[in-house]
VEXDO-598556 format. One record per residue (C-alpha): residue number from 1; z, y, x. Coordinates in pm, 1 decimal. Layout:
N
<atom i="NUM" c3="Z" c2="Y" c1="X"/>
...
END
This chain:
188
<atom i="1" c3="-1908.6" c2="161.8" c1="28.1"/>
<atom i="2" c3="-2033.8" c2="31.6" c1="395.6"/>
<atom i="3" c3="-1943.2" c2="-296.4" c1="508.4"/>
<atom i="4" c3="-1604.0" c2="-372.3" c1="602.1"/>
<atom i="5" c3="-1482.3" c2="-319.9" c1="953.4"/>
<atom i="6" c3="-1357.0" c2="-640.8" c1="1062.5"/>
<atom i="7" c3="-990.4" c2="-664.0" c1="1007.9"/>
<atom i="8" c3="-723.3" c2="-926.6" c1="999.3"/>
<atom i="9" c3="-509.2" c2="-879.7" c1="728.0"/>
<atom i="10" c3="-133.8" c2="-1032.0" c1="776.6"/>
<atom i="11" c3="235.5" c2="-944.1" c1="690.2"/>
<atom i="12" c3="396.8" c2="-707.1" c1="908.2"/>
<atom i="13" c3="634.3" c2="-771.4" c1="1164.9"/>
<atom i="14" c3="848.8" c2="-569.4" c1="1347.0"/>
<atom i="15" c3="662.1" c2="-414.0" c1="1618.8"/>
<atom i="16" c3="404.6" c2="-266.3" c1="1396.8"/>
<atom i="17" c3="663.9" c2="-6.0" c1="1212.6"/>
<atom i="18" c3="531.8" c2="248.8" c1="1478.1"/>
<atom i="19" c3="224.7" c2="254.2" c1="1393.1"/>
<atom i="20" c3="307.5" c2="225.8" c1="1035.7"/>
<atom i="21" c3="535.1" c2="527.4" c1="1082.0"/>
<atom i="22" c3="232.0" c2="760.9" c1="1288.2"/>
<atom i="23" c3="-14.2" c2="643.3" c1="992.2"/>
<atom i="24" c3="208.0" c2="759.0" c1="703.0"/>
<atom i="25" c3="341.3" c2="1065.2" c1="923.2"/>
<atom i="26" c3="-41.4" c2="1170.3" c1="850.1"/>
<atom i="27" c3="10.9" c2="1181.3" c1="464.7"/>
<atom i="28" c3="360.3" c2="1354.7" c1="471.6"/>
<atom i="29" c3="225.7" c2="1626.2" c1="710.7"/>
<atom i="30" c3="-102.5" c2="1705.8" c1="554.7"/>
<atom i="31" c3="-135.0" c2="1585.2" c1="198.5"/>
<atom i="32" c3="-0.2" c2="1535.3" c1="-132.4"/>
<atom i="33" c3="-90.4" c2="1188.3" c1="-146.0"/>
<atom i="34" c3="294.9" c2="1134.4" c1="-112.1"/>
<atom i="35" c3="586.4" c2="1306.8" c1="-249.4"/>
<atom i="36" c3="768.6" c2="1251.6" c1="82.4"/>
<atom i="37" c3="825.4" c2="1590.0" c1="306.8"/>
<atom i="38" c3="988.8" c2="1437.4" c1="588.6"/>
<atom i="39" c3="779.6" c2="1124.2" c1="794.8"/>
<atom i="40" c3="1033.6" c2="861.7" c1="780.7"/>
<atom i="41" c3="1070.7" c2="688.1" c1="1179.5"/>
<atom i="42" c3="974.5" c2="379.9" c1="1247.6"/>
<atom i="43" c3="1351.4" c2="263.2" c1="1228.3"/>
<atom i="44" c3="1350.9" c2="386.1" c1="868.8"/>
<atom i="45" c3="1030.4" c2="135.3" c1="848.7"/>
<atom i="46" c3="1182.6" c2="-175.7" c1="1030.1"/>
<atom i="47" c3="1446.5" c2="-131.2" c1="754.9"/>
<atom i="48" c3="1204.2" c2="-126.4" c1="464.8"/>
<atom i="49" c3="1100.8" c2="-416.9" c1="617.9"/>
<atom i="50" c3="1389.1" c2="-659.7" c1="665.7"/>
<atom i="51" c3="1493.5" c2="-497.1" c1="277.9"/>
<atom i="52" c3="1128.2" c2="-585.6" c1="129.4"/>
<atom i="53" c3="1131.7" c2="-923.9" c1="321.9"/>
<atom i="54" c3="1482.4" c2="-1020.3" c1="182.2"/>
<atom i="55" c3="1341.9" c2="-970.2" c1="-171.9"/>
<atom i="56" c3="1030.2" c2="-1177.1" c1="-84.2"/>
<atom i="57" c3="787.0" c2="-928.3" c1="-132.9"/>
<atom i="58" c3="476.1" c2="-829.8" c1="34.1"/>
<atom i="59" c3="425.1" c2="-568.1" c1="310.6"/>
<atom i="60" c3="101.4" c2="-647.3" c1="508.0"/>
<atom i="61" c3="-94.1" c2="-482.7" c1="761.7"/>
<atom i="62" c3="-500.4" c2="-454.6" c1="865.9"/>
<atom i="63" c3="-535.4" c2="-518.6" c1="1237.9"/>
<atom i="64" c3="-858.9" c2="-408.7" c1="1375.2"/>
<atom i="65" c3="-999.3" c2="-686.0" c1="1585.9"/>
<atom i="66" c3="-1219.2" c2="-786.5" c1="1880.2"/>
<atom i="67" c3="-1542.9" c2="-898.4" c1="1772.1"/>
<atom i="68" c3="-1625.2" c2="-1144.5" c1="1528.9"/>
<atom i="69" c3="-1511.7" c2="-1126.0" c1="1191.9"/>
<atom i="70" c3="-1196.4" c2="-1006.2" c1="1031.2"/>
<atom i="71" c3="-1028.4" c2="-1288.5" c1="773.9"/>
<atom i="72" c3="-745.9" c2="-1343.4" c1="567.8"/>
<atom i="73" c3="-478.5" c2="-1455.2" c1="779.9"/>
<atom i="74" c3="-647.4" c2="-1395.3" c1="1084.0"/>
<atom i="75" c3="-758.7" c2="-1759.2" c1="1160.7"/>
<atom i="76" c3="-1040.8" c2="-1722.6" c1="1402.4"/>
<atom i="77" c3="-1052.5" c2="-1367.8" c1="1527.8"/>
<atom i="78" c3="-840.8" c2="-1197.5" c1="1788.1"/>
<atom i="79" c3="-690.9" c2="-879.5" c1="1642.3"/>
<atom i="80" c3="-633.7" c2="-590.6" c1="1937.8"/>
<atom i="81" c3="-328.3" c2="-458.3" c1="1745.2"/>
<atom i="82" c3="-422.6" c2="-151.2" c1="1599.4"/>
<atom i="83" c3="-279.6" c2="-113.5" c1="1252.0"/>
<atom i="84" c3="-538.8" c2="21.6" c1="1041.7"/>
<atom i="85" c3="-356.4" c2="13.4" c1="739.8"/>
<atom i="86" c3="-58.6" c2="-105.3" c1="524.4"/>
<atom i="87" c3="79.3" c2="-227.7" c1="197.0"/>
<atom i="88" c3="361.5" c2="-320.7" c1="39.2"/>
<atom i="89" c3="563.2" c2="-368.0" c1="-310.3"/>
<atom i="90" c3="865.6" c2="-294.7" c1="-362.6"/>
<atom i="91" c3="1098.1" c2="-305.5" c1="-668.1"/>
<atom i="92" c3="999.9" c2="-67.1" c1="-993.0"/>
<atom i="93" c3="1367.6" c2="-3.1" c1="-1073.7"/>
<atom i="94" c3="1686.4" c2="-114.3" c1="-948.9"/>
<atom i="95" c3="1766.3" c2="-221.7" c1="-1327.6"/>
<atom i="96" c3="1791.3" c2="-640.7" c1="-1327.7"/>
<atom i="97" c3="1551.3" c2="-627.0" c1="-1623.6"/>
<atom i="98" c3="1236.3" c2="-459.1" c1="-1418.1"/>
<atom i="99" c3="1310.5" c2="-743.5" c1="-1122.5"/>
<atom i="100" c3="974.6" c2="-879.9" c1="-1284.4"/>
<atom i="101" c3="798.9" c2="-516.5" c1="-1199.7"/>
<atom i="102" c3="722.5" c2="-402.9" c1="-879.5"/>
<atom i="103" c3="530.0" c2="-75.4" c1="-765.6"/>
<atom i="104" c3="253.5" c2="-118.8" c1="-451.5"/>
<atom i="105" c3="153.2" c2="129.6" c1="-199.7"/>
<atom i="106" c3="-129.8" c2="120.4" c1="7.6"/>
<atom i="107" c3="-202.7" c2="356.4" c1="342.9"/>
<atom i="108" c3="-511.8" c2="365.3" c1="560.9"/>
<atom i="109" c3="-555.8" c2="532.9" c1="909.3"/>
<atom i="110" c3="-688.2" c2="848.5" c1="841.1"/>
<atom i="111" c3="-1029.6" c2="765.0" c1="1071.2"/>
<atom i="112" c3="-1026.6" c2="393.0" c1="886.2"/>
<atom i="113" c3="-1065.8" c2="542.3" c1="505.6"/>
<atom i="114" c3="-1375.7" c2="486.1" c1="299.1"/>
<atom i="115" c3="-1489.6" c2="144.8" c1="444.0"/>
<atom i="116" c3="-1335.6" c2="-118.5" c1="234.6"/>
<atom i="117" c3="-913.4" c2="-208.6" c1="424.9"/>
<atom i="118" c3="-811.5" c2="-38.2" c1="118.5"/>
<atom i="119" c3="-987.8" c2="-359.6" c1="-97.3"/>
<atom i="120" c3="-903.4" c2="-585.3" c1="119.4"/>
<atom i="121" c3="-478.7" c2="-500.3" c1="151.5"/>
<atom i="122" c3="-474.6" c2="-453.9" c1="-221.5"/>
<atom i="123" c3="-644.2" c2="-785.0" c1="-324.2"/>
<atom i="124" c3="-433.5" c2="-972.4" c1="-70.6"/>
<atom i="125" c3="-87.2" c2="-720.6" c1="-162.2"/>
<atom i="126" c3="-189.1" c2="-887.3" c1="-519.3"/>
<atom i="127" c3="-197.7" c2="-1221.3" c1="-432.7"/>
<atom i="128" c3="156.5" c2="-1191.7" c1="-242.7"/>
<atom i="129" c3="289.7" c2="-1006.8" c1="-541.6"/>
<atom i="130" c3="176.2" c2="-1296.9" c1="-750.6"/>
<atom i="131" c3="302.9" c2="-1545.7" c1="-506.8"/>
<atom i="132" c3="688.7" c2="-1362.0" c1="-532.6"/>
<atom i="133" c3="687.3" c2="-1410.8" c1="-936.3"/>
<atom i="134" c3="614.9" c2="-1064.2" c1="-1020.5"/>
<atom i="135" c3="460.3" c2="-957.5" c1="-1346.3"/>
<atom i="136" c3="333.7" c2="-633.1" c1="-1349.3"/>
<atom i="137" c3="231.3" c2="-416.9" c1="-1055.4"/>
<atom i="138" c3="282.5" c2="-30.0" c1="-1127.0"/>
<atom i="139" c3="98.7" c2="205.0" c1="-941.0"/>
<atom i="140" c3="201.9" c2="611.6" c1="-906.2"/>
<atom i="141" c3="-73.0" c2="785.9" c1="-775.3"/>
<atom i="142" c3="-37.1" c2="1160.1" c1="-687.1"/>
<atom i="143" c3="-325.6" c2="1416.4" c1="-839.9"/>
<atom i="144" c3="-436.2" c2="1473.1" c1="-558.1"/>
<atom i="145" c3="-789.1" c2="1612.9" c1="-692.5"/>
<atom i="146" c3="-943.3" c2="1311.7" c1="-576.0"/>
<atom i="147" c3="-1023.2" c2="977.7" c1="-733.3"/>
<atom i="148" c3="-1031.6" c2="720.6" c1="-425.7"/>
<atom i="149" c3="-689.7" c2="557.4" c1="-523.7"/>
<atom i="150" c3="-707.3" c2="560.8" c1="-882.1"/>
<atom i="151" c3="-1072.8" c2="413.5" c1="-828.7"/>
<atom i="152" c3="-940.0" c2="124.8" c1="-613.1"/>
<atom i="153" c3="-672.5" c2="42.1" c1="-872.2"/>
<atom i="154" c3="-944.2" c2="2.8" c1="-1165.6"/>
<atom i="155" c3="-1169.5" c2="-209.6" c1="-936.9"/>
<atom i="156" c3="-879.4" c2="-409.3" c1="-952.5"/>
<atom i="157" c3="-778.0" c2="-423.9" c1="-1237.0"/>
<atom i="158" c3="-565.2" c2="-163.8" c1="-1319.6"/>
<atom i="159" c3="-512.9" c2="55.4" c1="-1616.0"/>
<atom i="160" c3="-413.6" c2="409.7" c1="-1657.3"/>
<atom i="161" c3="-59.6" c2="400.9" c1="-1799.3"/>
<atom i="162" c3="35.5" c2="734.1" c1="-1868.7"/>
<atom i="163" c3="82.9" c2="1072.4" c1="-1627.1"/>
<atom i="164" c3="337.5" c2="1262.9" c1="-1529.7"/>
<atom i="165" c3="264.3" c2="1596.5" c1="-1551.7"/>
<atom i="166" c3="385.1" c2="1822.5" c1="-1272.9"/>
<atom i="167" c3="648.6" c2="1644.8" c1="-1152.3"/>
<atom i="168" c3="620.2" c2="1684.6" c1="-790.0"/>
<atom i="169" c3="590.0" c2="2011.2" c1="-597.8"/>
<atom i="170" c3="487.6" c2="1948.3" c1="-205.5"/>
<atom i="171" c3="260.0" c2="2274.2" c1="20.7"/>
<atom i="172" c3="320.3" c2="2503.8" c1="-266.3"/>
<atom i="173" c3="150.2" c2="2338.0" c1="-602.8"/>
<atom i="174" c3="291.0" c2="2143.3" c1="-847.1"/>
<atom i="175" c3="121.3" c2="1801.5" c1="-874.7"/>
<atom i="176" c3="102.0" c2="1497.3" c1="-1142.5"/>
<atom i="177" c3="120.1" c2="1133.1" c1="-1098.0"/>
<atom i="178" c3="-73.7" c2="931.0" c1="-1244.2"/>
<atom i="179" c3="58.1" c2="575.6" c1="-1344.6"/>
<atom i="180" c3="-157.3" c2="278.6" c1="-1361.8"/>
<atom i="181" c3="-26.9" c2="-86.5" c1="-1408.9"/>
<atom i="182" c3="-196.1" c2="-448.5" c1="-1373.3"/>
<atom i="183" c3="-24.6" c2="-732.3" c1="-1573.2"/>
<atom i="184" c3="-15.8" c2="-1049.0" c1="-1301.7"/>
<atom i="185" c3="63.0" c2="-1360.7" c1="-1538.6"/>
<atom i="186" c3="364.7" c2="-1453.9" c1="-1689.9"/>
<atom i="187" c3="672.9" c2="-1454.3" c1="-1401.9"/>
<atom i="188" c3="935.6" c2="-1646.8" c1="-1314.5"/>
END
């Protein structure tokens, strides 16, 4: 892996849901990375947002910045607004029982992979999750043929789960998911 672009990582607000929205667009159009078929607007992404944030879970982005070095929180650095990349959890199930379980996603900017936002939304994703009470963090990663995600998730922690054997069909193939989960500590 190179060295990490410096980034700021911090929750989203508002005005980033278009670039949120043109960054997943990316994946919906051209991979099978997600099951989605239609990009959701950014509209449909301010709403995941207020939702997510009324639950008190996680959904951060990775601002590139202006020289210097990318931190945590952004203390220091001057970010030039250019989402990078995102994550958030949201709920496993709607079921009261799983409200201890939640599933993350994480999206880079297609010209941002491979250089280490991934690593550093997921570890902070983590500590948020951590910080809401959850318990276990499931991840559902599409076969896509490669194994960047799944490979992210096990540097973290994770553990294969199970898979789901062609239960998606997206640009004419049937794909699996693979599920991977990370206990976080005990819960609420």
């Amino acid at each position: 892996m190179t060295a990490p672009p410096p980034v700021v990582i911090r929750p989203a607000i508002p005005a980033d849901t278009e670039q949120v929205a043109a960054i997943f667009a990316h994946y919906v159009e051209t991979s099978v990375a997600t099951f989605e078929e239609v990009p959701p607007t950014a509209a449909d992404w301010r709403r995941r947002l207020d939702e997510l944030g009324r639950q008190n879970l996680p959904f951060l982005v990775a601002l590139g910045v202006q020289g210097g070095q990318g931190v945590q929180g952004g203390q220091g650095v001057e970010a030039d607004g250019t989402v990078c990349g995102y994550a958030y959890a949201s709920p496993w199930r709607p079921k009261p029982a799983y409200r201890y379980t939640v599933e993350d996603t994480v999206y880079i900017s297609p010209g941002r992979t491979g250089c280490g936002l991934g690593s550093a939304l997921l570890g902070g994703l983590l500590d948020g999750c951590a910080a809401a009470g959850a318990r276990q963090v499931i991840a559902v990663i599409a076969d896509t043929g490669s194994d960047v995600s799944a490979a992210l998730h096990r540097r973290f922690g994770f553990a294969e789960a199970g898979r789901l054997r062609g239960v998606g069909r997206k640009h004419g193939r049937w794909i699996d998911t693979v599920l991977m989960q990370r206990e976080l500590g005990p819960g609420r």
